[in-house]
C-alpha positions in Angstrom: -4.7 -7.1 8.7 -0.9 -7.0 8.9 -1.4 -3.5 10.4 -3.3 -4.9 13.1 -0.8 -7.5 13.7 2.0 -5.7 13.7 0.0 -3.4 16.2 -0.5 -5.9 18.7 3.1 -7.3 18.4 4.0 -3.5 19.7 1.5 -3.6 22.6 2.7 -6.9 24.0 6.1 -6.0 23.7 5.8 -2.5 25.3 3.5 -4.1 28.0 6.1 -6.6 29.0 9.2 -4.1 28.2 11.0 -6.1 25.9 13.6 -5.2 24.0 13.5 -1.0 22.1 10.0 -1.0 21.9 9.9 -0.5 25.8 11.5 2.8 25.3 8.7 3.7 22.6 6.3 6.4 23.2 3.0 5.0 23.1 2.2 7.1 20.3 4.5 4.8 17.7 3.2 1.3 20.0 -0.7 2.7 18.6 -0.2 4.3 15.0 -0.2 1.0 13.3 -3.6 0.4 14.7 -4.5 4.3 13.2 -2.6 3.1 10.1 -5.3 0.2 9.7 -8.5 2.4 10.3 -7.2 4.4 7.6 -6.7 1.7 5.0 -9.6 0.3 5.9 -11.4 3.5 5.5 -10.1 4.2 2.1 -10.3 0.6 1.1 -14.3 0.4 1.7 -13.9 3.8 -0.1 -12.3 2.6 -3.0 -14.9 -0.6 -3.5 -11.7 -2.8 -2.6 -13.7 -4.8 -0.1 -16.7 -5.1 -2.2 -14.9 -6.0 -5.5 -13.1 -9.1 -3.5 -16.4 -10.4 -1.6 -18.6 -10.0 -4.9 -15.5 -12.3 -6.3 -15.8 -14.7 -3.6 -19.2 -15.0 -4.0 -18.9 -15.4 -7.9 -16.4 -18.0 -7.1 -18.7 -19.8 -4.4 -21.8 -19.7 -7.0 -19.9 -21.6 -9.9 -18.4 -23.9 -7.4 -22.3 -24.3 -6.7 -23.4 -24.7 -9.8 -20.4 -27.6 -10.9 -21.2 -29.4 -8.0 -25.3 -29.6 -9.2 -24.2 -30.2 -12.5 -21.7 -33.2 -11.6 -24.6 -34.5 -9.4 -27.8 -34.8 -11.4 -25.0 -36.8 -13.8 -24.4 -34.5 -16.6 -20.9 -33.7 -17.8 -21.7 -31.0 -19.0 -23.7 -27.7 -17.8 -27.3 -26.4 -19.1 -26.6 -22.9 -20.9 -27.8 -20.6 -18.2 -31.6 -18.9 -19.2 -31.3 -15.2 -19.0 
């Protein structure tokens, strides 16, 4: 995301002509866009992406789970059925 940040920081500034990026070619203004594609590409190739939201989810489940627990009064959790 910081590519993509950093990508549109270039833009506006070569689009208004402020300061040495209006002297860029607009080759350098667009590669850190390229330079996110490719993360992104390799990071969804990896399992980056999918490791994180299965943790998320994992995180969001147990929350879940406390907050049923805490409500039907118990202190303390059932031990899960498998």
């Amino acid at each position: 995301m910081a590519f993509v940040w950093l990508g549109v920081l270039a833009l506006v500034l070569k689009g208004l002509e402020i300061g040495p990026v209006a002297q860029w070619s607009w080759w350098a203004v667009l590669s850190p866009f390229l330079v996110a594609v490719v993360w992104w590409a390799f990071s969804d190739a990896m399992g980056f992406t999918a490791r994180a939201r299965q943790k998320r989810e994992d995180v969001r489940r147990e929350q879940r789970r406390r907050n049923t627990v805490e409500s039907l009064g118990r202190k303390t959790p059932l031990p899960r059925r498998r």
